[in-house]
KEBASE-87200 format. One record per residue: residue number from 1; residue in one letter; x, y, z of N, C-alpha, C, O, CB in turn. Coordinates in nm, 3 decimals. Glycine has a CB too. Example, Ala and Ser with C-alpha at 12.3 -4.5 7.8 and 13.67 -1.06 7.14 Angstrom:
<dokols>
resi; resn; n_x; n_y; n_z; ca_x; ca_y; ca_z; c_x; c_y; c_z; o_x; o_y; o_z; cb_x; cb_y; cb_z
1; a; 1.319; -0.569; 0.780; 1.230; -0.450; 0.780; 1.320; -0.330; 0.780; 1.424; -0.332; 0.846; 1.131; -0.447; 0.905
2; s; 1.285; -0.225; 0.708; 1.367; -0.106; 0.714; 1.290; 0.003; 0.787; 1.341; 0.114; 0.804; 1.408; -0.060; 0.572
</dokols>
This chain:
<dokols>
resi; resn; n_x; n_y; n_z; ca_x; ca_y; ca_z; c_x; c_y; c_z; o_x; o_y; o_z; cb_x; cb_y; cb_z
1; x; 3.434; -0.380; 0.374; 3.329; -0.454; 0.306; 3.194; -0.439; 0.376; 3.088; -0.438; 0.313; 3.367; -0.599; 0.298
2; x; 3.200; -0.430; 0.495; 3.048; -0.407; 0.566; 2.991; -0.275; 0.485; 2.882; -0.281; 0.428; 3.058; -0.369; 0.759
3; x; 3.074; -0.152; 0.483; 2.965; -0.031; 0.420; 2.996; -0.076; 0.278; 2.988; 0.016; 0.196; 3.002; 0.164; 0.455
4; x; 3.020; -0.162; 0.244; 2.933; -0.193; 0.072; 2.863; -0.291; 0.102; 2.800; -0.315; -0.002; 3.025; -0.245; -0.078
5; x; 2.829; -0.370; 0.186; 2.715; -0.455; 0.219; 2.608; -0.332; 0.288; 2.497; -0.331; 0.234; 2.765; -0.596; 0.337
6; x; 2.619; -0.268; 0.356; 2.513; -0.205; 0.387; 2.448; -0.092; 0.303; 2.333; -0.049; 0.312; 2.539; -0.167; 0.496
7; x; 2.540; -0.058; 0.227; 2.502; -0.006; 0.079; 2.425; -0.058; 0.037; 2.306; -0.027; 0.041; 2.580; -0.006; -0.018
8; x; 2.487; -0.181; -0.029; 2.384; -0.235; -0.128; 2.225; -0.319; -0.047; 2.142; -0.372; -0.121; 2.485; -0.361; -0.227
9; x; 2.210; -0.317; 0.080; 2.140; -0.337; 0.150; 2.001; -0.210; 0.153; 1.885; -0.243; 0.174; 2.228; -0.362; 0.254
10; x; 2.035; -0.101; 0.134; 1.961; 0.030; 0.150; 1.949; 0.018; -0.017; 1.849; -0.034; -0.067; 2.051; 0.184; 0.235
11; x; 1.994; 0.039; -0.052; 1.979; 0.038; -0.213; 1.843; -0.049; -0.227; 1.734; -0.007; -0.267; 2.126; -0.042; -0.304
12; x; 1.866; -0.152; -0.194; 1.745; -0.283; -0.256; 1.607; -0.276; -0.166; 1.501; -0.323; -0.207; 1.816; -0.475; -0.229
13; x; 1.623; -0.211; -0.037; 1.498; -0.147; 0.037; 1.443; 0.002; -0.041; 1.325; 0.037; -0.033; 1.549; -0.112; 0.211
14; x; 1.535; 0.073; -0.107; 1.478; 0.177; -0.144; 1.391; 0.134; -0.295; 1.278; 0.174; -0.325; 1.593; 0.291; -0.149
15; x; 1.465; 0.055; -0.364; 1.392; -0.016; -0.495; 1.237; -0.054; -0.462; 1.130; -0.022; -0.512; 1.477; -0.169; -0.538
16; x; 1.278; -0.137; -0.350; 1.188; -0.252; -0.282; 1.059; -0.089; -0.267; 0.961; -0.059; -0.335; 1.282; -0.362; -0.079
17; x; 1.111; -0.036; -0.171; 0.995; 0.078; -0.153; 0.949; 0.159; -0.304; 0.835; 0.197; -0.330; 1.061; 0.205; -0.037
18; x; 1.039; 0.171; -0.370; 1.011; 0.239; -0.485; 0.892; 0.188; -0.532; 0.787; 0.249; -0.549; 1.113; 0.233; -0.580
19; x; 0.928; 0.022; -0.562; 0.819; -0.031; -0.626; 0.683; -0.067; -0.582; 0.592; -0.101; -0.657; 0.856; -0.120; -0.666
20; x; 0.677; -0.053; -0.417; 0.555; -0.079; -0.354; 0.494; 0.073; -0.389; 0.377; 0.081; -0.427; 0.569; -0.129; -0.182
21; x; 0.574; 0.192; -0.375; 0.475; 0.297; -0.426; 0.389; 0.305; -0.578; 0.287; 0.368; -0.609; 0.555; 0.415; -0.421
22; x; 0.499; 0.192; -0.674; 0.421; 0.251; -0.795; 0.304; 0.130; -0.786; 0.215; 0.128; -0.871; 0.522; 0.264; -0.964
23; x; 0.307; 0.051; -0.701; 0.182; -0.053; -0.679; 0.094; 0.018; -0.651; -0.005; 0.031; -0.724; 0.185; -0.159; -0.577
24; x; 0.114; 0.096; -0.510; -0.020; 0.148; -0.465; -0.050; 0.263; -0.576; -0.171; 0.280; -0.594; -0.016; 0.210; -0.299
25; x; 0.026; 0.334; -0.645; -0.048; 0.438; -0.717; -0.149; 0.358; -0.826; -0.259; 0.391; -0.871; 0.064; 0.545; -0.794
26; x; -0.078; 0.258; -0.846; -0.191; 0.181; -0.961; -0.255; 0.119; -0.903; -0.303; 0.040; -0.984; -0.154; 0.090; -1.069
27; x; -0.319; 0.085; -0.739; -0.409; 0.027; -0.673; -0.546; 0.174; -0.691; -0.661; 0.191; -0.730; -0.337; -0.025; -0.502
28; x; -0.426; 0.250; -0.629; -0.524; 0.412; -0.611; -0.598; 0.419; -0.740; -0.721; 0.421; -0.739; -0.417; 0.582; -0.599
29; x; -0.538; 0.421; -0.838; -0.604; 0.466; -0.993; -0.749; 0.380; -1.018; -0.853; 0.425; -1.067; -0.479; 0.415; -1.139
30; x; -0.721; 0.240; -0.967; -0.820; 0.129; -0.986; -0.934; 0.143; -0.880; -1.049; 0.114; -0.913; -0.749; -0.016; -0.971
31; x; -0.916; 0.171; -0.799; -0.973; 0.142; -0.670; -1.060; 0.273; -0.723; -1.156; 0.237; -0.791; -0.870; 0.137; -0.510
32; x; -1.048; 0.428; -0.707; -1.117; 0.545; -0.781; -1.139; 0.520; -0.863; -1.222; 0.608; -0.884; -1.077; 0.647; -0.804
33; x; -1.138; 0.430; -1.003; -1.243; 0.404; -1.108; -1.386; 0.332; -1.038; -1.501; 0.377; -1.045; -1.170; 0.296; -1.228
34; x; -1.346; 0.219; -0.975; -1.447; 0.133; -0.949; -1.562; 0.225; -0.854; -1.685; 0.219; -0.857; -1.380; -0.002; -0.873
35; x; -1.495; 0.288; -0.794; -1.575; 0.368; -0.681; -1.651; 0.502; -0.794; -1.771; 0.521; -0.812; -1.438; 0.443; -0.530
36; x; -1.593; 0.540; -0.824; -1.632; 0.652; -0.964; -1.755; 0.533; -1.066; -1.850; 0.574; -1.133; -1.424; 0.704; -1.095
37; x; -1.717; 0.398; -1.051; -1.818; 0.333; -1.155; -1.964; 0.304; -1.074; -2.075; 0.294; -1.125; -1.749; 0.176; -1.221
38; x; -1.927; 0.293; -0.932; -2.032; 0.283; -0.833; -2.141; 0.333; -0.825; -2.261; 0.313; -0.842; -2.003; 0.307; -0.743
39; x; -2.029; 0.444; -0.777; -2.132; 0.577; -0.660; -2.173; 0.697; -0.775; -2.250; 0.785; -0.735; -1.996; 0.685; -0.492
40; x; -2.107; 0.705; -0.969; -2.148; 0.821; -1.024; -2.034; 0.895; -0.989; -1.953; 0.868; -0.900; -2.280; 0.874; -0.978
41; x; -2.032; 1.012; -1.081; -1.926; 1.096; -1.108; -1.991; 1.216; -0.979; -1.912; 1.270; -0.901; -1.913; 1.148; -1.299
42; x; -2.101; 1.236; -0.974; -2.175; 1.336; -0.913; -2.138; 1.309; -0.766; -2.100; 1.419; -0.726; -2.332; 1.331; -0.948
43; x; -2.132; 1.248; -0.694; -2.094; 1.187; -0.587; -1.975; 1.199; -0.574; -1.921; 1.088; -0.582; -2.126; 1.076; -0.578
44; x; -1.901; 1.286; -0.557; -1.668; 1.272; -0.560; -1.693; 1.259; -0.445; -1.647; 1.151; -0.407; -1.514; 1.426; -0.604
45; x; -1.747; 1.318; -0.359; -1.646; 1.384; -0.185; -1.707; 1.237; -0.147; -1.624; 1.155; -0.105; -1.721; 1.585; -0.043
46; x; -1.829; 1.201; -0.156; -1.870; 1.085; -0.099; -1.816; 0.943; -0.120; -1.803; 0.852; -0.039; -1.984; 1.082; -0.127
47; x; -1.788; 0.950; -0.245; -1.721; 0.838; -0.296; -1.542; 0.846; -0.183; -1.497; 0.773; -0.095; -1.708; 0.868; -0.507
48; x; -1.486; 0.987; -0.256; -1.348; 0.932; -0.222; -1.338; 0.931; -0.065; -1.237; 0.894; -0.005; -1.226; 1.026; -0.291
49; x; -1.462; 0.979; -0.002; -1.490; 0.948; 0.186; -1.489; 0.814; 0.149; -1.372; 0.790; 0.177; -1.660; 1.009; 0.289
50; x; -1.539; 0.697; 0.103; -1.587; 0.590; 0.109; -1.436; 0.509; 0.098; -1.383; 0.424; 0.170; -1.707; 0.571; 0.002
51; x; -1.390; 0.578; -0.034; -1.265; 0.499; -0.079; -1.145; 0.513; 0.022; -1.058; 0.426; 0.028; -1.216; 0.552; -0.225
52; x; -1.145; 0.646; 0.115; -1.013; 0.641; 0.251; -1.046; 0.567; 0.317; -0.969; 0.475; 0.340; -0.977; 0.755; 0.351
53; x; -1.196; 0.570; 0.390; -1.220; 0.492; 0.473; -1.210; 0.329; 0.440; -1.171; 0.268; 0.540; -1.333; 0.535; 0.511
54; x; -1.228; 0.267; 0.358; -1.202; 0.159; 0.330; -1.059; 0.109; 0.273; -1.043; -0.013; 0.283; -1.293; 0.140; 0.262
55; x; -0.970; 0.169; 0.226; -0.796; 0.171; 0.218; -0.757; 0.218; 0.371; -0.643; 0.185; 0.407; -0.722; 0.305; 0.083
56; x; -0.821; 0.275; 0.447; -0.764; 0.275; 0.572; -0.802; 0.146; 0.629; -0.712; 0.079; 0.677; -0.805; 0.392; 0.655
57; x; -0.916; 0.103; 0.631; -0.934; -0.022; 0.738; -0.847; -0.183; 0.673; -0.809; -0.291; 0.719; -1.139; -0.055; 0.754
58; x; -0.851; -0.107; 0.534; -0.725; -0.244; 0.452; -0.608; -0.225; 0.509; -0.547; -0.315; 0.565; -0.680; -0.234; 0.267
59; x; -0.570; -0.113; 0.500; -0.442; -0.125; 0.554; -0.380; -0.132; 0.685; -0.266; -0.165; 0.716; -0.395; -0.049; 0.516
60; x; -0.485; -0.093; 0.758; -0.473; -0.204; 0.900; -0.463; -0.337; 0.940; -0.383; -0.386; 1.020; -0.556; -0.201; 0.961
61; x; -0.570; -0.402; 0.861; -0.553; -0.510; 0.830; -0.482; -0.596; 0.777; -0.485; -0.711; 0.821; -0.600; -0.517; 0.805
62; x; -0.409; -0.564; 0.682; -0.314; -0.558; 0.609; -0.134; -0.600; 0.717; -0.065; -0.697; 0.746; -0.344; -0.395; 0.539
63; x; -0.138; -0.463; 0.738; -0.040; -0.421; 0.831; -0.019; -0.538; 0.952; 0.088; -0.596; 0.968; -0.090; -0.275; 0.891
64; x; -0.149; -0.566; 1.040; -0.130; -0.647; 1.119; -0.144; -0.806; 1.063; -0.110; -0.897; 1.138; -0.211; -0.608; 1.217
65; x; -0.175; -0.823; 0.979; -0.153; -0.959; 0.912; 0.041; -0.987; 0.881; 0.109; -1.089; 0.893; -0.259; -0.949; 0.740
66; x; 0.063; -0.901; 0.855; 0.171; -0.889; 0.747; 0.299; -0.878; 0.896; 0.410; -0.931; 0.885; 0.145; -0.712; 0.608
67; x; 0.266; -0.819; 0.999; 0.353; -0.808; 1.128; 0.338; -0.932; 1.268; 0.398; -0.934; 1.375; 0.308; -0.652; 1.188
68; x; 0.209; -1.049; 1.199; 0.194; -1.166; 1.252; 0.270; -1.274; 1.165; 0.333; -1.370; 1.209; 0.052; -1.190; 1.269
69; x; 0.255; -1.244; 1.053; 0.342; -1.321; 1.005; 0.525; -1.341; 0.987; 0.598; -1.440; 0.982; 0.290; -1.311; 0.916
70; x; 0.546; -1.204; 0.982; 0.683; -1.191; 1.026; 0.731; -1.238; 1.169; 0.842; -1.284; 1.196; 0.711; -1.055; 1.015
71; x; 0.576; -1.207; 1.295; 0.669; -1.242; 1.385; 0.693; -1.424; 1.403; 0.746; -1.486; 1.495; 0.618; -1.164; 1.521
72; x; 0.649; -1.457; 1.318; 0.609; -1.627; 1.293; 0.727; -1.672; 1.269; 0.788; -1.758; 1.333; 0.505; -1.675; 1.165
73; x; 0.760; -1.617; 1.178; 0.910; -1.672; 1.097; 1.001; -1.623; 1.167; 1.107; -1.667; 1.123; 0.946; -1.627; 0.941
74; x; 1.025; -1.528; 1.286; 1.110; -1.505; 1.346; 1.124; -1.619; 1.401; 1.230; -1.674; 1.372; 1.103; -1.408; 1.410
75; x; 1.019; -1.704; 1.505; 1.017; -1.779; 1.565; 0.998; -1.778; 1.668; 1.000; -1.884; 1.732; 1.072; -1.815; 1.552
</dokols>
């Protein structure tokens, strides 16, 4: 019974990940309109410089929010 608990354990992390990717692809899609509604179509390299650099410093932020709070509830 443990390797069908740990089965179905990997199973529901891979879902779990599945679905955080199709989040971020529809964050990505949104996030490049707004920046495309900004900066002009004429502007790409600058814009999508603008748009890494700022999904990178989110997701730092992000990241360490999200690894303070876990270690909270550990206790």
């Amino acid at each position: 019974m443990a390797l069908k608990a740990e089965v179905i354990e990997k199973i529901a992390a891979l879902i779990t990940a599945a679905f955080g990717l199709i989040a971020a692809l529809a964050w990505n899609e949104a996030i490049k309109a707004i920046v495309s509604k900004y900066l002009g179509t004429g502007s790409d390299i600058i814009g999508f410089l603008i748009y890494a650099v700022v999904v990178t410093i989110l997701a730092v932020i992000v990241t360490i929010w999200i690894a303070r709070v876990a270690e909270r509830a550990k206790g």
